[in-house]
C-alpha positions in Angstrom: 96.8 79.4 129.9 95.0 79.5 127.0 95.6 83.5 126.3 99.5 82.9 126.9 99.5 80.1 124.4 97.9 82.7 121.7 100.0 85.4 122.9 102.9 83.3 121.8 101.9 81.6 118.4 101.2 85.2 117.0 104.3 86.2 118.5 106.3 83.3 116.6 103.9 84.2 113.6 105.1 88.1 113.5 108.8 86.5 114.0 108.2 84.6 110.9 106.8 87.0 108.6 110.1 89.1 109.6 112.2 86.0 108.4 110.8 85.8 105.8 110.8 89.0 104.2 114.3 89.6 105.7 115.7 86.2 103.8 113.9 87.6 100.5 115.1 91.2 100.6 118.8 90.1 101.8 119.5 86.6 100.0 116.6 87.0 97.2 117.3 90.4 96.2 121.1 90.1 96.9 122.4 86.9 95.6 119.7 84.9 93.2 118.5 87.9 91.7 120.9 90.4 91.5 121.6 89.6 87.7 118.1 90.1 87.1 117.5 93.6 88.9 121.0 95.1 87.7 119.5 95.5 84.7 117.5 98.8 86.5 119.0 101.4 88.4 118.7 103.5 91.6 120.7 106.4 92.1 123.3 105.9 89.5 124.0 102.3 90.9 122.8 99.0 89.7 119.5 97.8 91.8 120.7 94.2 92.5 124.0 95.8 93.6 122.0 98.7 95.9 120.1 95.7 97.8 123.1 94.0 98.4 124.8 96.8 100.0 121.9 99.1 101.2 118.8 97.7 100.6 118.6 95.0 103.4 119.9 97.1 105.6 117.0 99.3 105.0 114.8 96.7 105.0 116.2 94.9 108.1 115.3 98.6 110.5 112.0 99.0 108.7 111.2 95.2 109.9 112.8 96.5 113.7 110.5 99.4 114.0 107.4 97.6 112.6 108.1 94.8 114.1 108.6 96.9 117.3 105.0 98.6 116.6 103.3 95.1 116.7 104.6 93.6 119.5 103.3 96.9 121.2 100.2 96.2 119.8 99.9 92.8 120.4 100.7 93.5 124.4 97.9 96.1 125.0 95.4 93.1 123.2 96.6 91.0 126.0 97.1 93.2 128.4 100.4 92.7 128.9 102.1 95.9 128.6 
């Protein structure tokens, strides 16, 4: 009981930590501090506008795939593949 209860807290841990970064990239980035990073740009367009359109969205499948690597990991420690 004891290794399912661990199996799940760092489970719900690497859940968080994908929240997180995903409400800081998305709402951060691309509301409270877009009039902050449009004063840089990327590719011809203003940066706070970029994360707004494009950025989260890249951000949001790099979390999927690592995300996705973890969880893979965190199986075979547990044996639970």
């Amino acid at each position: 009981m004891e290794n399912k209860n661990t199996y799940w807290q760092e489970n719900l841990r690497l859940i968080l930590i994908c929240l997180v970064i995903w409400f800081v990239v998305s709402f951060g980035f691309g509301i409270l501090l877009v009039d902050v990073l449009n004063e840089f740009r990327l590719g011809g367009y203003k940066l706070g506008f970029w994360f707004a359109q494009q950025g989260s969205i890249y951000a949001f499948l790099g979390l999927i795939f690592w995300y996705s690597k973890k969880m893979n990991d965190l199986d075979k420690k547990y044996d639970v593949e």
